[in-house]
C-alpha positions in Angstrom: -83.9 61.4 17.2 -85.7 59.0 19.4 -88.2 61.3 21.2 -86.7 63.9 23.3 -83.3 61.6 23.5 -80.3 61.9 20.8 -79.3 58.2 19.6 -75.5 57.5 20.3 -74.2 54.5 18.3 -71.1 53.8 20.0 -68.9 51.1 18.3 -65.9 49.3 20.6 -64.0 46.0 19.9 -63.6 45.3 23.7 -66.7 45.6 25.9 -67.7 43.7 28.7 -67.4 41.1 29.9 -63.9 41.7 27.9 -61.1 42.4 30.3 -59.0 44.2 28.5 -57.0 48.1 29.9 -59.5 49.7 27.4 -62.9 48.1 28.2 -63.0 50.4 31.5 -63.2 53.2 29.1 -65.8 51.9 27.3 -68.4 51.0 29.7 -67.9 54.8 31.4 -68.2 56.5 28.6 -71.6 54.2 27.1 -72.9 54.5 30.8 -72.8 58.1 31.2 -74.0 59.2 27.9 -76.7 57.0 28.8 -76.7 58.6 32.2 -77.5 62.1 30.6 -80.1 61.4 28.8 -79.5 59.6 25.8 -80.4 56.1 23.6 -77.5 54.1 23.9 -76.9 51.4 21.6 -73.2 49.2 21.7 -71.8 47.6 18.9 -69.5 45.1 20.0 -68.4 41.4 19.4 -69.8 38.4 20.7 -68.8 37.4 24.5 -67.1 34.0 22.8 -64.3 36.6 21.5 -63.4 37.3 24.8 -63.8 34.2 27.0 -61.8 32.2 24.3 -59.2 34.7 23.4 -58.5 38.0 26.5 -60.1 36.8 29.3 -63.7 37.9 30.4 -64.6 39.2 33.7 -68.3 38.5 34.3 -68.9 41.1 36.6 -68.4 44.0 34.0 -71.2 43.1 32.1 -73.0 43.9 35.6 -72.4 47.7 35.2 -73.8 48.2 32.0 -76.5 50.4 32.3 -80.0 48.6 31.9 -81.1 51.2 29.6 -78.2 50.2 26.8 -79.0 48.0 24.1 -75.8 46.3 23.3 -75.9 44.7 19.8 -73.1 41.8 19.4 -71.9 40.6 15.9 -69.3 37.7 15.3 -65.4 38.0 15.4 -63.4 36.1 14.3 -59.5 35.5 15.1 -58.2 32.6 13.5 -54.7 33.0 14.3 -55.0 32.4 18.0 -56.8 29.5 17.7 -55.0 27.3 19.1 -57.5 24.2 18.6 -55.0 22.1 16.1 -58.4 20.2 15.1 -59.4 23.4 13.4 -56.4 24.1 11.8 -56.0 23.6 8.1 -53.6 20.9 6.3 -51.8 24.3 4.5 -51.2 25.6 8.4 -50.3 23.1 9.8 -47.8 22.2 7.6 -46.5 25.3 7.4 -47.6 27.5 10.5 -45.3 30.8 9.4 -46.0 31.0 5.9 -50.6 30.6 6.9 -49.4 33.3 9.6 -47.8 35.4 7.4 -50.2 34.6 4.5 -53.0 35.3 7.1 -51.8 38.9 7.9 -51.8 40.1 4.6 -55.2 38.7 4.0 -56.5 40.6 7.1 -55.4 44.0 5.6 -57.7 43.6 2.2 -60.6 45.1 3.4 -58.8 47.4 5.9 -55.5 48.2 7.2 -54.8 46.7 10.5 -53.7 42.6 10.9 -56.1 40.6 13.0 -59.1 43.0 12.9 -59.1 44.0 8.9 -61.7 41.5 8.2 -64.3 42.7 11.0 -64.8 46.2 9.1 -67.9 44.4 6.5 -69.4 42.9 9.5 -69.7 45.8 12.3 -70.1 48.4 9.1 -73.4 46.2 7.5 -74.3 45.8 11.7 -73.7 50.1 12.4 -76.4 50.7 8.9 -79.2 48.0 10.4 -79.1 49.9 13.7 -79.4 53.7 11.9 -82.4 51.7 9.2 -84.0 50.5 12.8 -83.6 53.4 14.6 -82.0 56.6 13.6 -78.4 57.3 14.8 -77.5 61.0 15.3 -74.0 60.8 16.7 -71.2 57.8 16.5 -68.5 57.9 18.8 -65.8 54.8 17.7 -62.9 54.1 19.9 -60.0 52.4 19.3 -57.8 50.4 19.2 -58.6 48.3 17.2 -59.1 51.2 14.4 -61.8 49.3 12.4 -64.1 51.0 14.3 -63.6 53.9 12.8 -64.3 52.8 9.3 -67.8 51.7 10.7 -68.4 55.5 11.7 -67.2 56.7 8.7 -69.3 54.3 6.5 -72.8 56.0 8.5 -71.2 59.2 7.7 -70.6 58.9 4.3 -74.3 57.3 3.0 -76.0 58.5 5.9 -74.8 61.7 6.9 -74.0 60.7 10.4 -71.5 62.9 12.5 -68.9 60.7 14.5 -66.0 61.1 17.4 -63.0 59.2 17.2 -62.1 58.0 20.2 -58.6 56.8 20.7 -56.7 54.8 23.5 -53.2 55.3 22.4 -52.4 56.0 18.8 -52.5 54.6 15.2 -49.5 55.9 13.6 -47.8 56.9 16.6 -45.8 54.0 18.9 -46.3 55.2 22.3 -43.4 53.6 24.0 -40.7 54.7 21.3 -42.2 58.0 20.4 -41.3 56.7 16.8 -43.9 57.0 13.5 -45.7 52.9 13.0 -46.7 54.1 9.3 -45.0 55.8 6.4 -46.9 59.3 5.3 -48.1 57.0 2.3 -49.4 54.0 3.9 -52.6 52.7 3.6 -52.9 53.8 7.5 -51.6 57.0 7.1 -54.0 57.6 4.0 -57.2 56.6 5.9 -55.9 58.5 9.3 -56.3 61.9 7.2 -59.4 60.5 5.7 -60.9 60.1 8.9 -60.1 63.2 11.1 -60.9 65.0 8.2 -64.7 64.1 8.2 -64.8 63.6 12.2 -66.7 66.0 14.2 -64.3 65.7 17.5 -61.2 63.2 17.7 -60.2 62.7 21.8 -56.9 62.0 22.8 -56.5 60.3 26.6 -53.0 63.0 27.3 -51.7 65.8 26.3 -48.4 64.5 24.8 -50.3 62.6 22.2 -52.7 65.4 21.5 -50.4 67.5 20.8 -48.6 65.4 18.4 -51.6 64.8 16.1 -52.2 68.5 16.2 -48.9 68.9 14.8 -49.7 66.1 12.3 -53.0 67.8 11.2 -52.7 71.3 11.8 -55.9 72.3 10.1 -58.0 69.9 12.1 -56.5 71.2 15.8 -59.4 72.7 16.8 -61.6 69.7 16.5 -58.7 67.6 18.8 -59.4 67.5 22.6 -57.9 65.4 25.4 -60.5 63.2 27.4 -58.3 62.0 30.4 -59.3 58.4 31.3 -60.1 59.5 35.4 -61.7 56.9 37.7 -64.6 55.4 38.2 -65.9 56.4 41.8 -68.3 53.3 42.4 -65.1 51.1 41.7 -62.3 52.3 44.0 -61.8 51.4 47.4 -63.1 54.8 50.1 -61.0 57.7 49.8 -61.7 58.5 53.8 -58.3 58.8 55.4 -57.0 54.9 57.1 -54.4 57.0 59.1 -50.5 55.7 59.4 -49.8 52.5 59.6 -48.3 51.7 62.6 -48.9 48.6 64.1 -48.8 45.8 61.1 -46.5 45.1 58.0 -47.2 47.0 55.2 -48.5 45.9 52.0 -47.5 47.1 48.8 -49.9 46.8 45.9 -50.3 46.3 42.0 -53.5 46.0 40.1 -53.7 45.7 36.4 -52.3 43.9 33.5 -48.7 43.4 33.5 -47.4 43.4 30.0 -43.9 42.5 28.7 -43.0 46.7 28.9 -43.5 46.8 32.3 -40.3 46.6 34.3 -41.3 43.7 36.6 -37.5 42.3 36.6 -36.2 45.5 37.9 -38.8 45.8 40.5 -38.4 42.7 42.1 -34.0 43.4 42.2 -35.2 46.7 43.4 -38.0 45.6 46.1 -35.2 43.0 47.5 -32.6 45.5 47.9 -35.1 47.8 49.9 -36.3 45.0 52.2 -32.6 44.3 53.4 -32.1 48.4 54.0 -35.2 49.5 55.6 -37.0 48.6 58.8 -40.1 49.8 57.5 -40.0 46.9 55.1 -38.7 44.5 57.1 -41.9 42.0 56.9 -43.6 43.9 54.1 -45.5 42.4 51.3 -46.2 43.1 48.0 -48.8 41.9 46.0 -49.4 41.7 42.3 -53.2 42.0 41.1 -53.8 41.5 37.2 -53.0 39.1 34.0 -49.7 38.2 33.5 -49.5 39.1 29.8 -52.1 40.0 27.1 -53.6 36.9 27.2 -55.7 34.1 29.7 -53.1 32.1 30.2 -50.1 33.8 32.3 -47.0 34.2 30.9 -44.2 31.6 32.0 -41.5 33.9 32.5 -43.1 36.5 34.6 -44.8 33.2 36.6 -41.6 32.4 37.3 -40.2 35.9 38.4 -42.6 36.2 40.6 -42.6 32.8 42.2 -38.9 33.3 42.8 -39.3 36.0 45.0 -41.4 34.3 47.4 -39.4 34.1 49.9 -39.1 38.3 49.7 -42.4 38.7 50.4 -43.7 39.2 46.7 -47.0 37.3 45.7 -48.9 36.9 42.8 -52.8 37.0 43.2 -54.0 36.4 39.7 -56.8 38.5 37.9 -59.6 40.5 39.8 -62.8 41.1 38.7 -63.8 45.0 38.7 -66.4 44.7 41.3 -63.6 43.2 43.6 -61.7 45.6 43.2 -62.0 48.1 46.1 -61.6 45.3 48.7 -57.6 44.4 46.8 -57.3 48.1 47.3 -58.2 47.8 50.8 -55.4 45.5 51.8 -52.7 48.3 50.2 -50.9 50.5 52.3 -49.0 51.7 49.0 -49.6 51.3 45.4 -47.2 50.4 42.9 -47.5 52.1 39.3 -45.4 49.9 37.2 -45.6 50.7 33.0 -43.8 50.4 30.1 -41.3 53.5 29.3 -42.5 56.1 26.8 -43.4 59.9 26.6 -47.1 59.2 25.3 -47.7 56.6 28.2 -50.1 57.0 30.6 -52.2 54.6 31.6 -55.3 54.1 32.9 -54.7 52.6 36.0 -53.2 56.1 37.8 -56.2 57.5 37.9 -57.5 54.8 40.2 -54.5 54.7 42.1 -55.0 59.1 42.5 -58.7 58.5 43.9 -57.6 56.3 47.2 -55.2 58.6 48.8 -52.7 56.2 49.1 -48.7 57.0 48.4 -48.1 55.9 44.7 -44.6 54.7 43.7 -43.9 55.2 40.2 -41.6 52.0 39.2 -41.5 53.9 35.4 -39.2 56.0 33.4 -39.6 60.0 34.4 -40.6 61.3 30.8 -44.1 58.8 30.5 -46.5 61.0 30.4 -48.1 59.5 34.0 -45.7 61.6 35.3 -47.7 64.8 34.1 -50.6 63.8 36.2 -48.8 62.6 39.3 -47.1 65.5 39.3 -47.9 67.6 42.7 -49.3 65.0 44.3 -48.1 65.2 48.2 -47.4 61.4 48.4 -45.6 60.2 45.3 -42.5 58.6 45.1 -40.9 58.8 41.9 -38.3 56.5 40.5 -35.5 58.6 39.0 -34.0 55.5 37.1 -35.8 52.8 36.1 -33.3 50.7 34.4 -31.4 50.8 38.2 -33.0 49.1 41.2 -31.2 51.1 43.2 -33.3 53.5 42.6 -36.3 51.8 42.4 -35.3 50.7 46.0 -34.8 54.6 47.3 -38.1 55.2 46.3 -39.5 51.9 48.0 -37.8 53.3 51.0 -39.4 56.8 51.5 -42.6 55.5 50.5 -42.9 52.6 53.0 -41.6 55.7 55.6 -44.6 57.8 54.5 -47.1 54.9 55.2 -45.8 55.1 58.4 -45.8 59.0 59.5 -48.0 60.9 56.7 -50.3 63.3 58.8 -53.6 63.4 58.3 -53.2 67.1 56.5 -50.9 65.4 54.2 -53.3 62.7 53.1 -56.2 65.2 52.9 -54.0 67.0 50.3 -53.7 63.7 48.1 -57.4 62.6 47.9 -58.3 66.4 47.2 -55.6 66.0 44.6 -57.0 63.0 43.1 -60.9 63.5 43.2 -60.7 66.0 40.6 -60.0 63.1 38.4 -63.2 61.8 38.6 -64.1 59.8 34.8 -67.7 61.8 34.7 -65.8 65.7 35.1 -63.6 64.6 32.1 -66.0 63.2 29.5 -69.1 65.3 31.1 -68.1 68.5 28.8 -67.4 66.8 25.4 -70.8 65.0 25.9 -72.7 68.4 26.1 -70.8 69.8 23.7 -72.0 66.7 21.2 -75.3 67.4 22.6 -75.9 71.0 21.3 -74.3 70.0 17.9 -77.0 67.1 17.0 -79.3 69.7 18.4 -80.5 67.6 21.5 -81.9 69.0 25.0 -80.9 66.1 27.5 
């Protein structure tokens, strides 16, 4: 222990400046173990990894709390380089067979295609840090689940105690509800290796909680949900911006739009509500947030988007995180658009819960967002997804509560959200770790 302070060692594949859903997990979590007391130190890869590959965003790295030393090693991630001048004859010649080749090479070392090779590097990288400076917890999130085996490798020579951290799931496909890996798998093997030796294992909803408690019965009580919540320095003010009465409304959408998200059947949807409702006659919407996984914005949802122009829909490209209050700020309602599937939450409603604001949910019923939002004075619920006509009903009735929601109503809906602040869900688990490596902080 350094001093009076624990040392956390807390190993993530997507840090800032990545821009990735996860990364905003990340930095809360290292900042406010830092913020209660302890020696912070980030494993992480290099800032190359992102700006070539997902996108960075420049301001994140801004937030990190001065007192964390983050510790960067190299990743690699040779099949999306697209550079053809670094391409070997064997791939290029054949640019299936490498990539299939390629995929089974990753998995050698560990189970998981793309990130396989990284678990020498970061695990050589996690026993430096401890030989520097003695580590007395590891918390590893995921996904990618190499991190893990980093944890487990401090655990197993060193005696280490770790938390596994998790976004979504490893063997668990949270859109489909269906199992990703046989009971005999490689995966499946080192899963039960894993929580069996982990001192917590956090879960971001109950839905997926409980599902790995039913997977590992004997290891239940170490299992805990650690709700994502929102960061209150990054959201726009909760203080009440009364109807709007006087102006078109703006609809709003920040975050990444992936290929699950129903973006087709919001658009048919937000077109059939414009031509039924006053309210919407001029209304706008605008969509904040990568189009895709990737820098470069997919061509098809471009396109979508384009299209409907003329109906008032925009698209406004990426925002960095410190910009994100004033995009907030032009909303009058927020649209949460995600993919369908029980275990789906999402980060993103937990920002959308602190501003007050109606929230229409453009996803199926059964995602688990629907757990949280349930209650909520101003949300709008889609009944059918798959059906703009609903989507349009729900368009309707929120663009009418923009315009006539009291002021007790919206008081109702920011005390609703605030008690989703990101520091009252991780605060507990934190002490908790606290009095198990014996530390006062």
């Amino acid at each position: 222990m350094t001093g009076s302070r624990p040392h956390l060692l807390y190993i993530v594949w997507g840090f800032p400046p990545c821009r990735s859903g996860g990364v905003y997990r990340a930095l809360a979590t290292a900042n406010r173990f830092a913020a209660l007391g302890w020696k912070v130190t980030v494993l992480t890869a290099e800032r190359e990894t992102f700006e070539r590959f997902t996108g960075a965003d420049p301001t994140l790295e801004e937030r990190v709390d001065p007192s964390i030393e983050v510790v960067r090693v190299p990743f690699e991630w040779p099949i999306l380089e697209a550079d053809l001048r670094n391409w070997s004859k064997t791939r290029a010649a054949n640019p299936k067979l490498w990539a299939k080749w390629r995929s089974k090479r990753d998995q050698i070392p560990f189970p998981e295609t793309g990130y396989g090779p990284w678990r020498s590097t970061i695990e050589k990288a996690a026993e430096q840090i401890h030989q520097a400076d003695k580590v007395d917890l590891t918390v590893a999130t995921a996904n990618p689940h190499v991190t893990f085996a980093a944890a487990y490798h401090l655990f197993k020579k060193f005696d280490v105690p770790y938390v596994m951290d998790y976004r979504d799931a490893w063997l668990l496909d949270v859109f489909s509800g269906d199992r990703l890996h046989e009971p005999n798998s490689r995966a499946a093997r080192w899963e039960r290796k894993l929580v069996s030796a982990a001192q917590e294992v956090w879960f971001v909803n109950d839905p997926i909680l409980d599902w790995h408690k039913e997977l590992y019965p004997e290891h239940a009580g170490k299992m805990h949900t650690v709700a994502n919540g929102f960061d209150p320095d990054l959201v726009p003010s909760t203080q009440d911006r009364g109807a709007v009465t006087d102006r078109p409304l703006v609809f709003g959408y920040v975050g990444t739009v992936s290929p699950k998200v129903p973006l087709a059947e919001f658009v048919k949807g937000w077109q059939l509500a414009k031509e039924r409702s006053e309210d919407l006659r001029d209304a706008k919407v605008k969509i904040h947030g990568y189009l895709g996984y990737y820098a470069q914005p997919r061509a098809d949802m471009l396109g979508l988007l384009t299209e409907a122009a003329g109906d008032g829909v925009s698209y406004e490209g990426p925002v960095g995180k410190a910009e994100i209050a004033k995009a907030y700020d032009e909303f009058d309602v927020q649209l949460l658009m995600l993919g369908k599937g029980r275990y789906v939450t999402s980060g993103k409603v937990f920002e959308y819960l602190a501003t007050g604001l109606p929230i229409v949910s453009v996803h199926d019923p059964m995602n688990a967002a629907s757990d949280v939002l349930r209650g909520h004075p101003l949300w709008f619920p889609v009944q059918d997804v798959e059906d703009p006509e609903t989507i349009a009903e729900a368009l309707v009735e929120a663009a009418r509560a923009a315009r006539t929601a009291d002021a007790g109503i919206r008081a109702k809906a920011r005390e609703f959200g605030a008690s989703y602040r990101r520091d009252l869900q991780l605060d507990p688990r934190i002490k908790a770790l606290g009095e198990r490596v014996g530390a006062v902080v």
